[in-house]
Structures are given as structure tokens and as C-alpha cells.
Backbone as numpy.savetxt, mean C-alpha at the origin, in Angstrom:
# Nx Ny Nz CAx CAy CAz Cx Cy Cz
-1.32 16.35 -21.12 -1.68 16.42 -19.71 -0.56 15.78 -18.89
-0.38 16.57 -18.04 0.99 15.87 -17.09 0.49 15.06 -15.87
0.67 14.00 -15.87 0.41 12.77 -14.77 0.83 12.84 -12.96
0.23 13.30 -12.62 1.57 13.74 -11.08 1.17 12.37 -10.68
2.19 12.17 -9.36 2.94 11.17 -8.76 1.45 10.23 -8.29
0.63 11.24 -7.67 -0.63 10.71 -6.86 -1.17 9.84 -7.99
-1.24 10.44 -9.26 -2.58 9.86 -10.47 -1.65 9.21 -10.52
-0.14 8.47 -10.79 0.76 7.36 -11.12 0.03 6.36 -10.12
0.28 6.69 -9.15 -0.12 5.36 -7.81 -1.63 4.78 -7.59
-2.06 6.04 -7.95 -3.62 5.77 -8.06 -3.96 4.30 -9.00
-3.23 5.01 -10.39 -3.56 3.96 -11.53 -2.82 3.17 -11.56
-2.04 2.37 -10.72 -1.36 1.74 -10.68 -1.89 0.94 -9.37
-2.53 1.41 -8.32 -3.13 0.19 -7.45 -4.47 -0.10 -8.09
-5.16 0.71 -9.08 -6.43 0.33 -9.16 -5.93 -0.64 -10.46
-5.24 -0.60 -11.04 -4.40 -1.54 -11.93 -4.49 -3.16 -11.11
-3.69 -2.86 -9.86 -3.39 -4.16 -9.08 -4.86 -4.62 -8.32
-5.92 -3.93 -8.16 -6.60 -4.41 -7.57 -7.84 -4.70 -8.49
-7.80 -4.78 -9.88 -8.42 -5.32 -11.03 -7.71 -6.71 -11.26
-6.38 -6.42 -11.27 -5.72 -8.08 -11.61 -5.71 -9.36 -10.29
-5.66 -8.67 -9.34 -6.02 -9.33 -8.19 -7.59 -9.77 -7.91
-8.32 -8.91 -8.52 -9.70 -9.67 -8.75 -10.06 -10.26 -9.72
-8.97 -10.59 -10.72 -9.18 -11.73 -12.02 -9.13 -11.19 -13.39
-9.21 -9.35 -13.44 -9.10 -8.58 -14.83 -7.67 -8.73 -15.03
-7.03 -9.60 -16.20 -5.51 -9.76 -16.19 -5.52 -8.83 -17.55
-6.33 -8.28 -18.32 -6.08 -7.77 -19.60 -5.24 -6.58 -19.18
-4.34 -6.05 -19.53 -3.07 -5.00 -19.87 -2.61 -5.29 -18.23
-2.59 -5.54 -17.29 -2.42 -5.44 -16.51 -0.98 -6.69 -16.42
0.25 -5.99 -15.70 1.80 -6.38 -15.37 2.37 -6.14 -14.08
1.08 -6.85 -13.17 1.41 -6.64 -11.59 1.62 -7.64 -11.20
2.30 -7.44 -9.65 2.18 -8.90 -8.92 1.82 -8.33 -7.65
0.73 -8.54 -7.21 0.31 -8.81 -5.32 0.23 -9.65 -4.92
1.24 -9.76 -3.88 1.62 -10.44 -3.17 0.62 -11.17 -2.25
0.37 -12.89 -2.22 -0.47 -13.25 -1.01 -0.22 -12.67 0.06
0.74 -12.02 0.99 0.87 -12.23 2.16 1.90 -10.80 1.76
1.63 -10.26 2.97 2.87 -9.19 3.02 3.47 -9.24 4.72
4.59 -9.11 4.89 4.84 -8.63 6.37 4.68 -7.30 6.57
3.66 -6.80 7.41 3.36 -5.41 7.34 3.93 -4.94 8.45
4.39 -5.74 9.57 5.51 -5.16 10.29 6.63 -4.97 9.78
6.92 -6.05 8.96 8.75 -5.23 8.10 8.46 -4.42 7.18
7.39 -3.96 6.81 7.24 -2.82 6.13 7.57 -1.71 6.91
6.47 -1.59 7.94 6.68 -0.70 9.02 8.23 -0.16 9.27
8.64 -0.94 9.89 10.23 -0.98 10.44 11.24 -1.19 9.50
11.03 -1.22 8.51 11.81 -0.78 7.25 12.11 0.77 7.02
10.88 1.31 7.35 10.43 2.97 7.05 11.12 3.56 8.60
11.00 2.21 9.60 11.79 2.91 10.86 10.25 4.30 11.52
9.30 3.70 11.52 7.96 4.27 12.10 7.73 3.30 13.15
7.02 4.17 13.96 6.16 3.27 15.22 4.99 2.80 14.26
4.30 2.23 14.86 2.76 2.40 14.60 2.06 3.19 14.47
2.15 3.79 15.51 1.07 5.71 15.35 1.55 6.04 14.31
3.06 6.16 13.92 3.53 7.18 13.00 3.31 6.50 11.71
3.40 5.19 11.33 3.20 4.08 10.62 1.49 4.89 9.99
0.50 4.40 11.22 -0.96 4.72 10.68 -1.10 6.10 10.13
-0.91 7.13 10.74 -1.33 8.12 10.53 -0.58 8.55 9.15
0.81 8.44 8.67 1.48 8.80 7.54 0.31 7.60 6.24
-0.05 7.21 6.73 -0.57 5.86 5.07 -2.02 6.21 5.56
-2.46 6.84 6.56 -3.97 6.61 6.83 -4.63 5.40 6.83
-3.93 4.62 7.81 -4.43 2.97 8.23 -4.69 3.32 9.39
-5.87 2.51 9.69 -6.34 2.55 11.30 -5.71 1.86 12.27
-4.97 2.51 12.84 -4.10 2.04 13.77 -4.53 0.51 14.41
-5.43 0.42 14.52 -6.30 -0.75 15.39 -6.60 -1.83 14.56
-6.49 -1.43 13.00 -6.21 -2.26 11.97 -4.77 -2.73 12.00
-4.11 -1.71 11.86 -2.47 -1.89 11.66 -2.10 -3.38 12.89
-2.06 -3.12 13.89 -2.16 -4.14 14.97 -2.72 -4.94 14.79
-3.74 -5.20 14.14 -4.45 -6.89 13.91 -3.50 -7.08 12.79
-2.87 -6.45 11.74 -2.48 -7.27 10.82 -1.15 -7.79 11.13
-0.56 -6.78 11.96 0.57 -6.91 12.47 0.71 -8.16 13.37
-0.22 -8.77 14.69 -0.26 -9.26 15.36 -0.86 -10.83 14.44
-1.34 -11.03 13.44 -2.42 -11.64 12.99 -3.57 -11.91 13.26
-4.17 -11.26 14.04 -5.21 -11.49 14.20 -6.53 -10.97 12.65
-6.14 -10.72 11.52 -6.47 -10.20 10.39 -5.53 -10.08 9.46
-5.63 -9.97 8.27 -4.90 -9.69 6.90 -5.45 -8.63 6.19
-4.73 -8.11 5.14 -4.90 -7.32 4.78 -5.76 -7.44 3.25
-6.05 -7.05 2.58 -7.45 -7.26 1.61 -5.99 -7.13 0.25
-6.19 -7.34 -0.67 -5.68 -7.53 -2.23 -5.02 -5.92 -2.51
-6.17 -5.15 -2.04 -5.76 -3.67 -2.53 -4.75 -3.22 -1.20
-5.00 -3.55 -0.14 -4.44 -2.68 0.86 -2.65 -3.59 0.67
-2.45 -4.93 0.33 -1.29 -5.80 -0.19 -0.71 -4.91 -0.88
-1.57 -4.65 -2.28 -0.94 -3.52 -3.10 -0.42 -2.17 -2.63
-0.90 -1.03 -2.03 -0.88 -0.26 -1.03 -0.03 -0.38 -0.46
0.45 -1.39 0.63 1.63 -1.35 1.45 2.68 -1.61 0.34
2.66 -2.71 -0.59 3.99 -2.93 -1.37 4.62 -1.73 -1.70
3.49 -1.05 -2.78 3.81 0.51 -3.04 4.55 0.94 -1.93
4.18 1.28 -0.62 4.63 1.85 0.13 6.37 1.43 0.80
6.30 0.13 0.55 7.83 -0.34 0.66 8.75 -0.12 -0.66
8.42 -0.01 -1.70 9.20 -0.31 -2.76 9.08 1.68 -3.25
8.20 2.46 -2.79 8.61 3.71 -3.41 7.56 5.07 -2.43
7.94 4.65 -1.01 7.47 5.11 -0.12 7.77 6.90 -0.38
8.96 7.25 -0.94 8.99 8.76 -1.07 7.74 8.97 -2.09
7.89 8.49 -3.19 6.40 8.86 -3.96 5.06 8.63 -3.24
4.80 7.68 -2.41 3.75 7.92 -2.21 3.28 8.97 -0.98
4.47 9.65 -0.53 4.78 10.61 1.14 4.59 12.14 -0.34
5.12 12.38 -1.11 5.03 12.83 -2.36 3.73 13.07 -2.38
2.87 11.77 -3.22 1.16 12.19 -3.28 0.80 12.54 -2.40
0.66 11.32 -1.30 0.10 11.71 -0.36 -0.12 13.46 0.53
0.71 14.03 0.63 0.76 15.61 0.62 0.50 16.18 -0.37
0.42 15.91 -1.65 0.08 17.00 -2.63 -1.51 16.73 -2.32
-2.32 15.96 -2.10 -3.81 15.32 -2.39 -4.36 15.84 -1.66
């Protein structure tokens, strides 16, 4: 069976968001306490709108995390990292899905 890019990322945040809730068995992740989700953003060189709508974050979310007024949860940490460290794969799934 051939693995596409989406089922890689899939099993690979639900990976990070088992070890981030304390399942460390096979699991070789690291999530990060804290992410800057504005230098994520502006790394990728997106506004916000373009930011939310490409990852499907609620814009109104995006801005609290951005601003601090909120953080982001263990899985969504994982999620953005992905998205900084191999953003073509997940622009990749994300359109094939």
C-alpha cells in the first residue's frame, strides 16, 4: 500500500499529539511548548487571511494566538511546526484531501 503525503502528516501529528499527552511508546517527536505563530506566518510570507484560510485556522483564532491573547493546544503546536519545517507537503495534502 502506498502512503501519500496527507496519511504521512496525518500519522505523524497524531504520533505528536499521543506523546504530548504522555503516550511516549514508539513515539520520536518533539512539540514544542510555545511556538511563534507569527514567524511562522511570515516565514511562509502570508497575511493572515491567506495564513488562515491555506491551514484552515480560524482567522479570529490566528489573531489571539498571534496577539496572545490565547495559545495554541499540543496538536495545533504540532500542526504549525509541520507547517514551518515542510509546508510544501502539507500545501501537497492539503489539496489532494
Amino acid at each position: 500500500m502506498t502512503r501519500t503525503a496527507f496519511n504521512q502528516i496525518m500519522e505523524g501529528l497524531q504520533a505528536a499529539v499521543r506523546y504530548a499527552e504522555g503516550d511516549e511508546a514508539g513515539a520520536v517527536v518533539h512539540v514544542p511548548e510555545t511556538i511563534d505563530v507569527r514567524g511562522v506566518r511570515k516565514t511562509l510570507k502570508l497575511s493572515q487571511e491567506q495564513f488562515a484560510a491555506r491551514y484552515n485556522i480560524g482567522l479570529a483564532r490566528l489573531r489571539d494566538w498571534e496577539q496572545g491573547r490565547s495559545w495554541p493546544d499540543s496538536a495545533m503546536r504540532a500542526y504549525l511546526t509541520v507547517i514551518l519545517k515542510e509546508h510544501e507537503a502539507v500545501d501537497r495534502a492539503l489539496r489532494a484531501a
